[in-house]
C-alpha positions as CSV (number, residue, x, y, z in Angstrom):
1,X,169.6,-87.6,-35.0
2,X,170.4,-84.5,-32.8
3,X,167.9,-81.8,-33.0
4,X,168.2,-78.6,-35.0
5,X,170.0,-75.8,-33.2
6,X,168.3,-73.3,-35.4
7,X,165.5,-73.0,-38.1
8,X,165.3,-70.4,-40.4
9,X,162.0,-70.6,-42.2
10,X,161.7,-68.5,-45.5
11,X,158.7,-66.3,-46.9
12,X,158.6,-64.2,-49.9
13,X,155.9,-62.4,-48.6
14,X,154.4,-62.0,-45.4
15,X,151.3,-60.3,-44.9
16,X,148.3,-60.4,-41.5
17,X,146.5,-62.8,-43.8
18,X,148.9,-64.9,-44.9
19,X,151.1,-65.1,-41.3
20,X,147.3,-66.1,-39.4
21,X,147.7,-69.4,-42.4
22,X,151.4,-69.7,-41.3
23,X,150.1,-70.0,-37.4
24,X,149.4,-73.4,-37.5
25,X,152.6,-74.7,-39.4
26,X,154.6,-72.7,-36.1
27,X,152.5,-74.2,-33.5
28,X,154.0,-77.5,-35.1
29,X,157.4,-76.5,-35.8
30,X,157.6,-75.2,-31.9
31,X,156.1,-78.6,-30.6
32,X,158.7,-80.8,-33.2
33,X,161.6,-78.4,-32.3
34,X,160.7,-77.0,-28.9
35,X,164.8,-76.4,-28.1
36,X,165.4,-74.9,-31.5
37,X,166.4,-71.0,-32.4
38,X,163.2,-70.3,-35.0
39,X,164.3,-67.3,-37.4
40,X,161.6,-66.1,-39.4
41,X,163.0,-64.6,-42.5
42,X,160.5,-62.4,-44.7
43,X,162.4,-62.1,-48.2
44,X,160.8,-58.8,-49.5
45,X,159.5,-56.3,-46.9
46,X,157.6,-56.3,-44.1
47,X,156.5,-59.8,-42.0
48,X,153.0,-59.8,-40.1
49,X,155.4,-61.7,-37.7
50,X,157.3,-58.5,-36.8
51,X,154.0,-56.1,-35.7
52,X,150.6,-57.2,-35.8
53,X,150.8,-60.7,-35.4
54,X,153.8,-60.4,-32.6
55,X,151.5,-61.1,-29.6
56,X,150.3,-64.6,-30.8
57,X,153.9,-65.7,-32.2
58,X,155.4,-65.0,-29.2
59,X,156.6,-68.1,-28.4
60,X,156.8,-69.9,-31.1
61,X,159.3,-67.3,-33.3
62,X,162.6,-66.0,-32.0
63,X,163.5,-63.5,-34.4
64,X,161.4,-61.9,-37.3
65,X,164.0,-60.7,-40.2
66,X,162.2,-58.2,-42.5
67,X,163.6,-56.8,-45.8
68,X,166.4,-59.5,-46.2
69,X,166.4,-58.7,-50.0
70,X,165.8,-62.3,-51.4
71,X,163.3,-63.7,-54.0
72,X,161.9,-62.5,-57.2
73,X,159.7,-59.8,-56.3
């Protein structure tokens, strides 16, 4: 099975509290995936991802999409 070229990983909402949960799941992803493009895609507004939290994804997220208009809320 050849490896993923890119991930896109969707969250409906993405606050500082909920993206230092979401640390753990990207340490993993980054270690299963390590060559992989890993888009982070916030459905409604802003993602933790994209400001505060950019220092300690660095690494482990290559893009942070905010506002992408999907989901329910």
């Amino acid at each position: 099975m050849r490896a993923p070229a890119t991930i896109c990983v969707y969250v409906g909402l993405d606050a500082f509290g909920d993206g230092l949960m979401k640390l753990p799941f990207l340490r993993a992803l980054r270690r299963a995936f390590p060559r992989a493009c890993v888009a982070w895609l916030a459905g409604k507004g802003r993602s933790a991802f994209a400001h505060e939290l950019a220092p300690l994804a660095s690494g482990l997220i290559d893009e942070a999409i905010e506002n992408a208009g999907i989901g329910s809320r």
